[in-house]
C-alpha positions as CSV (number, residue, x, y, z in Angstrom):
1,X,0.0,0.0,0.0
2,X,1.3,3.3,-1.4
3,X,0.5,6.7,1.1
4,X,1.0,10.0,0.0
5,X,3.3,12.4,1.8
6,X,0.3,14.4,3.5
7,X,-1.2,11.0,4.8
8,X,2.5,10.2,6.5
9,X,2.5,13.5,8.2
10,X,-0.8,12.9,10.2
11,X,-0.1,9.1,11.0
12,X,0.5,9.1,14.7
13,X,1.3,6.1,17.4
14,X,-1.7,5.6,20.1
15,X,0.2,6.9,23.1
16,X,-1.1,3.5,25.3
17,X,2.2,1.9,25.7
18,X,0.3,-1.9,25.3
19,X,-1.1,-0.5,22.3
20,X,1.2,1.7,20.4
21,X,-0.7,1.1,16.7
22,X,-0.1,3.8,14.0
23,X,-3.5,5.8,13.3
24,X,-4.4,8.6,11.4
25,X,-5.6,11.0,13.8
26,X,-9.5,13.1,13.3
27,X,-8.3,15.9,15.6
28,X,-5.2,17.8,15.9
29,X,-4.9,16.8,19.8
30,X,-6.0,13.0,19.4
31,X,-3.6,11.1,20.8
32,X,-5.3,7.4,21.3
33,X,-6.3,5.6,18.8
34,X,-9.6,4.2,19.9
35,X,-11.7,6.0,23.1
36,X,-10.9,2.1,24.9
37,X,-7.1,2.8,24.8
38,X,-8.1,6.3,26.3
39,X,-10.2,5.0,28.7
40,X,-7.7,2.3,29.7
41,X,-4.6,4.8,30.0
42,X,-7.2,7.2,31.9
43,X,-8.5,4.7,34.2
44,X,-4.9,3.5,34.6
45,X,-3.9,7.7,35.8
46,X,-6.7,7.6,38.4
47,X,-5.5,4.4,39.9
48,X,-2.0,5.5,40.3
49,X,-3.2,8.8,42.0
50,X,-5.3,7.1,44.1
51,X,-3.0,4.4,45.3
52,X,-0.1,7.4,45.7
53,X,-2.7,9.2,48.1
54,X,-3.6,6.4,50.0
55,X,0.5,5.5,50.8
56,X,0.7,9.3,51.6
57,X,-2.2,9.3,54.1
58,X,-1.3,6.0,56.0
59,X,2.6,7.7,56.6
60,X,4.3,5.4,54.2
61,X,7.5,7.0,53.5
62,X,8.0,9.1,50.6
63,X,11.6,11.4,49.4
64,X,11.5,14.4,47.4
65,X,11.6,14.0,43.9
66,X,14.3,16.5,43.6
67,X,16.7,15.9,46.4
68,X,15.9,12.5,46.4
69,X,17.0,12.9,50.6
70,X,14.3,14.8,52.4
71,X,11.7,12.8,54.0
72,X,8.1,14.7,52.6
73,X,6.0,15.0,55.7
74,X,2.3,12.9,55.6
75,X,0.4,16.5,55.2
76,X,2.6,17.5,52.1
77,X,0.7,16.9,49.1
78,X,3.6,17.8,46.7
79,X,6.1,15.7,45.6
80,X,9.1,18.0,47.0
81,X,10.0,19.1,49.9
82,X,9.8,22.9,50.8
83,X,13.6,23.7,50.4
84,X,13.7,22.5,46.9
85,X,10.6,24.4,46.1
86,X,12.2,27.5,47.4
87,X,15.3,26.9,45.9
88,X,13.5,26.8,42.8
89,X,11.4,29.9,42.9
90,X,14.9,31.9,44.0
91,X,16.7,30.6,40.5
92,X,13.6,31.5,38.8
93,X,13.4,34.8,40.0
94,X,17.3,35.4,39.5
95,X,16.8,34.3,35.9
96,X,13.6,37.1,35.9
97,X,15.5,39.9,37.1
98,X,18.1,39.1,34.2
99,X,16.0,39.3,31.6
100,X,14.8,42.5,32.9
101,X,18.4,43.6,33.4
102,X,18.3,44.4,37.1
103,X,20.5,41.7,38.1
């Protein structure tokens, strides 16, 4: 079977890793290829967050993302701890006031 350039442009991969079959999209943002993948790789989301917010509830013991050190605390919904957030808002802001020219 013979495609045509413009039909190879818009053939995309179903972004379900167990599926993974080449389709030619209907909407520019499609990026299953059936709504069942969708609904698997959705219903497969929920689960994690669910299961990730029942560890952090019961006190089982989660690191920062970041530091990969720093014990997150049970109430801390995030997934890094507070100096690594603040660390990060201080290099943004220094990278801000370079573009404006201040720094």
């Amino acid at each position: 079977m013979k495609l045509l350039a413009r039909e190879v442009e818009t053939i995309k991969l179903c972004a379900n890793p167990e599926c993974e079959t080449p389709f030619a999209p209907t909407r520019h943002n499609q990026k299953y290829c059936s709504k069942e993948c969708c609904k698997v790789v959705t219903n497969a989301k929920i689960m994690q967050q669910y299961y990730e917010k029942k560890d952090r509830k019961s006190g089982k013991k989660r690191l920062c993302k970041k530091c990969k050190t720093t014990p997150l605390s049970r109430y801390n919904e995030g997934t890094t701890c507070q100096s690594c957030v603040l660390a990060e808002r201080a290099l943004n802001r220094m990278e801000l006031l370079q573009l404006v020219g201040v720094a």
